[in-house]
N, C-alpha and C positions, 0 to 999 in steps of 0.2 A: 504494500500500500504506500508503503513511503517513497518507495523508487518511483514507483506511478506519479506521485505529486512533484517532485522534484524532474521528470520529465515533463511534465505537463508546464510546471511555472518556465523550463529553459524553452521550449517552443512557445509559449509564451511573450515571454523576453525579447527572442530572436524574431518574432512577427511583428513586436512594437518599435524595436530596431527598424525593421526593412521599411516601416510603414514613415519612422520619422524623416529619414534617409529619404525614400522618395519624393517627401513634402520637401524637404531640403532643395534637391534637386530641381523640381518644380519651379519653385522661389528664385532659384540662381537661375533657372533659364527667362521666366520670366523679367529678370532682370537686367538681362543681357540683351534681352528682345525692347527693353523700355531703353535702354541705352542708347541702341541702334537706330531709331527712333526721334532719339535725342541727338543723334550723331548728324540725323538727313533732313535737318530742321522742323521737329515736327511741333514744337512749341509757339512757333510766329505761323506755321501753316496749316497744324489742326490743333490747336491750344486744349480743345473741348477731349478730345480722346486723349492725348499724351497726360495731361492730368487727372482724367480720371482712371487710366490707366495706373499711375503713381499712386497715387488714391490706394485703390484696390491691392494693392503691392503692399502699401505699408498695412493694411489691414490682414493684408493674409502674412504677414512678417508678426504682428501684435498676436493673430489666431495661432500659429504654430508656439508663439512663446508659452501662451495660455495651455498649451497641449491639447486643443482643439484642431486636429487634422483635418477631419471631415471640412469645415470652414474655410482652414486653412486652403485647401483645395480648390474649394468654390473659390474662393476671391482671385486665386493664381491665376485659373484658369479666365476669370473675368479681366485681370489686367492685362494677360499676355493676347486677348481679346481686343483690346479697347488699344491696346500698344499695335500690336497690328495692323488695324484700322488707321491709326496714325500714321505709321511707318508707309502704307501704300499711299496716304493720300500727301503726305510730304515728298514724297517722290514724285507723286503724280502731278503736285504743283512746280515742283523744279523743273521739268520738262519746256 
């Protein structure tokens, strides 16, 4: 019984791991994407998406600190949305 429980808590463990790691990851891509973004002028030529993209970013940076992944998730995946959106339409006004 006791080896049971003590397997049970190390997969445990090792799935809270993987799940924080991936919100990690997320965050760092979405942030690389908000960067990029910032890099092709998307602040003077979509102001409206590149900050609410940021927005979104520090919110799902605050949700993963809280240990709310699930959230944390949501928000990422809305910033590197809303940075997106920016990134094409900054380009597309450079043209």
């Amino acid at each position: 019984m006791r080896r049971a429980l003590i397997v049970l808590c190390a997969v445990v463990l090792i799935a809270g791991l993987g799940a924080g790691c991936a919100t990690s990851n997320a965050i760092q891509s979405a942030r690389e994407q908000l960067g990029k973004a910032k890099d092709a002028g998307a602040i003077w030529s979509a102001p409206f998406e590149y900050y609410a993209g940021e927005a979104y970013l520090n919110k799902a940076v605050l949700e993963a600190e809280e240990g709310d992944c699930k959230a944390a998730n949501v928000f990422t995946e809305q910033s590197r949305n809303y940075s997106g959106q920016a990134l094409q339409m900054a380009k597309g006004g450079a043209k």
